[in-house]
N, C-alpha and C positions, 0 to 999 in steps of 0.2 A: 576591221576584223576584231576577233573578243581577244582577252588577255591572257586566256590560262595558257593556250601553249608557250608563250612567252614566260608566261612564270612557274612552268613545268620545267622547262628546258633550263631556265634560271637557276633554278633548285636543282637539278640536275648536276649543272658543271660545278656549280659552285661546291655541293655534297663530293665532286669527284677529286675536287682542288685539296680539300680537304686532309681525304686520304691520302693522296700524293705526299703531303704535307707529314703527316702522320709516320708513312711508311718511309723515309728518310731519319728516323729517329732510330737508331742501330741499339741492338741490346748492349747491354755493360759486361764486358769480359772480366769477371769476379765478382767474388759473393759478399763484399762488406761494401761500406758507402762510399769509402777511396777509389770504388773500380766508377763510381757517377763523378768523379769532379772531371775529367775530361769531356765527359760531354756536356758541361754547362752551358755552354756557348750555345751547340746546334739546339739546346732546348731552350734557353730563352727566344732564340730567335724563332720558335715553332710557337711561342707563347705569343709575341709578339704578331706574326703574320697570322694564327689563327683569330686571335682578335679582330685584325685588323680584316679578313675575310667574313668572318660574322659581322660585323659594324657594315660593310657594304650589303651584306646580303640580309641583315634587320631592315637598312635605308629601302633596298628593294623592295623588301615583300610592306611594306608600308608606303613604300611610293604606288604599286601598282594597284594597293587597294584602295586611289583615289581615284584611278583612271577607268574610263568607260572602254577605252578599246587602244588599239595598237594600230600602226600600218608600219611598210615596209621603213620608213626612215627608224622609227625608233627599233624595230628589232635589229636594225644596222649600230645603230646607237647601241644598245644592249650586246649585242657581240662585239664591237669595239671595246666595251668594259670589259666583259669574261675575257675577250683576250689578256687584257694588258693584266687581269685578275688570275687568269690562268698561268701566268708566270712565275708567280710567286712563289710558288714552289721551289723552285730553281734558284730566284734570286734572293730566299731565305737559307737553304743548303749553303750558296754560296760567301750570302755572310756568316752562317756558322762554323761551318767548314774553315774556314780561315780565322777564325778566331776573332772578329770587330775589325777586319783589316779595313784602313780608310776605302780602296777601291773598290771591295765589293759591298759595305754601309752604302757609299754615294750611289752604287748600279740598283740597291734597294730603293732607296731615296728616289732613285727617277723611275721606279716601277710604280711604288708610293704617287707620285707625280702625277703620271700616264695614266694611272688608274681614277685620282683623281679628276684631271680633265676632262678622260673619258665619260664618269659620270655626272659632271656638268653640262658636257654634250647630249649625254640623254634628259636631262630635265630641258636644258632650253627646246631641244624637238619634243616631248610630251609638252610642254609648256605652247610649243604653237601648234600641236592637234588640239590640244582641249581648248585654249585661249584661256585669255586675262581674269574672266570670271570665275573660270571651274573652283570646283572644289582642290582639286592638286595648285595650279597657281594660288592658290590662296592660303594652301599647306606650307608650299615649298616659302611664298614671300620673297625676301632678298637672298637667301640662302647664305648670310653672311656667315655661317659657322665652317660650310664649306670650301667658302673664299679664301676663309683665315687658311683656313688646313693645307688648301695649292701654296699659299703664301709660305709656309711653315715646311712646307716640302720642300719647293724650288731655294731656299735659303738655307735649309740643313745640306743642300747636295756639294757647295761652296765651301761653306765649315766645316764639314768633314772632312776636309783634308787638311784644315787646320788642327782639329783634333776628332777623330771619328766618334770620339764619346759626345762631342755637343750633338751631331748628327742621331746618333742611335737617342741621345735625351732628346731632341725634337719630335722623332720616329714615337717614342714613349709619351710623351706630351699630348700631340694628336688623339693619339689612339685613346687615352684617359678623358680627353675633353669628350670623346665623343661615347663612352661608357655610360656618360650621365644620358639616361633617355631622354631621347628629341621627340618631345610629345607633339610637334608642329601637327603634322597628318594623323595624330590619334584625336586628338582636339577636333578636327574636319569632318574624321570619319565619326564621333559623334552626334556631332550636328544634325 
């Protein structure tokens, strides 16, 4: 089957994740800059997770403009991500809301996580519709930059309750590695 409902729908949640994200940011009761230091916390972490939702949702729309078409595993694959990407909302609120508390950094950290795996599960199923030749297998390669980042996740969820600021530096870290554009699949799709 072809890919745009797939990457209709894609755009969709992800565009809905967003707002969610968004409309959690409470106005400032007062008129000088003293009434914003209280919410510094829910807004970096809205800076933080919005990033980190563009960065999946860039990988997206350059992953699926490799692929010829879809079937039911990868759209299964693909809803396994927005799931665990549809959370974030919730588990951003949660670390702001509390201020870096370690418990809810580490419940980030393993959203971070889930999201990632998730999206490893979808490349290896598009990787066995298209096979080892296509143009996507030959974008994606070893996908070591994504390896590192589960790696970088599952290890900030541990430290974090050593000190929640190495966690939320890991969380920072990631997300910065991955700002530099991954021209892997623009390179392909010139070809």
């Amino acid at each position: 089957m072809g890919k745009g409902r797939v990457e209709a729908f894609t755009d969709g949640v992800v565009a809905i994740i967003i707002t969610i994200m968004v409309l959690e940011l409470k106005v400032p009761h007062g008129e000088d800059l003293s009434a914003l230091v209280p919410l510094w916390p829910v807004f970096l972490c809205y800076v933080l997770s919005f990033i980190n939702v563009g960065i999946y949702w860039n990988n997206l729309h350059n992953m699926f403009h490799t692929v010829q078409r879809v079937d039911g595993g990868v759209l299964w694959a693909n809803l396994n991500l927005l799931f665990w990407l549809s959370l974030m909302p919730v588990t951003t609120a949660f670390m702001g809301e509390n201020h870096f508390a370690p418990v809810p950094v580490a419940v980030y950290g393993a959203d971070l996580a889930l999201s990632a795996v998730a999206f490893n599960i979808l490349t290896i199923t598009l990787h066995r519709l298209h096979g080892s030749d296509s143009a996507f297998a030959r974008a994606l390669g070893g996908d070591r930059k994504g390896k590192i980042s589960l790696a970088f996740y599952l290890a900030a969820i541990p430290l974090t309750f050593i000190s929640q600021w190495i966690g939320v530096a890991i969380y920072v870290l990631v997300a910065t590695v991955w700002l530099v554009p991954d021209t892997r699949f623009a390179r392909v799709i010139e070809k």
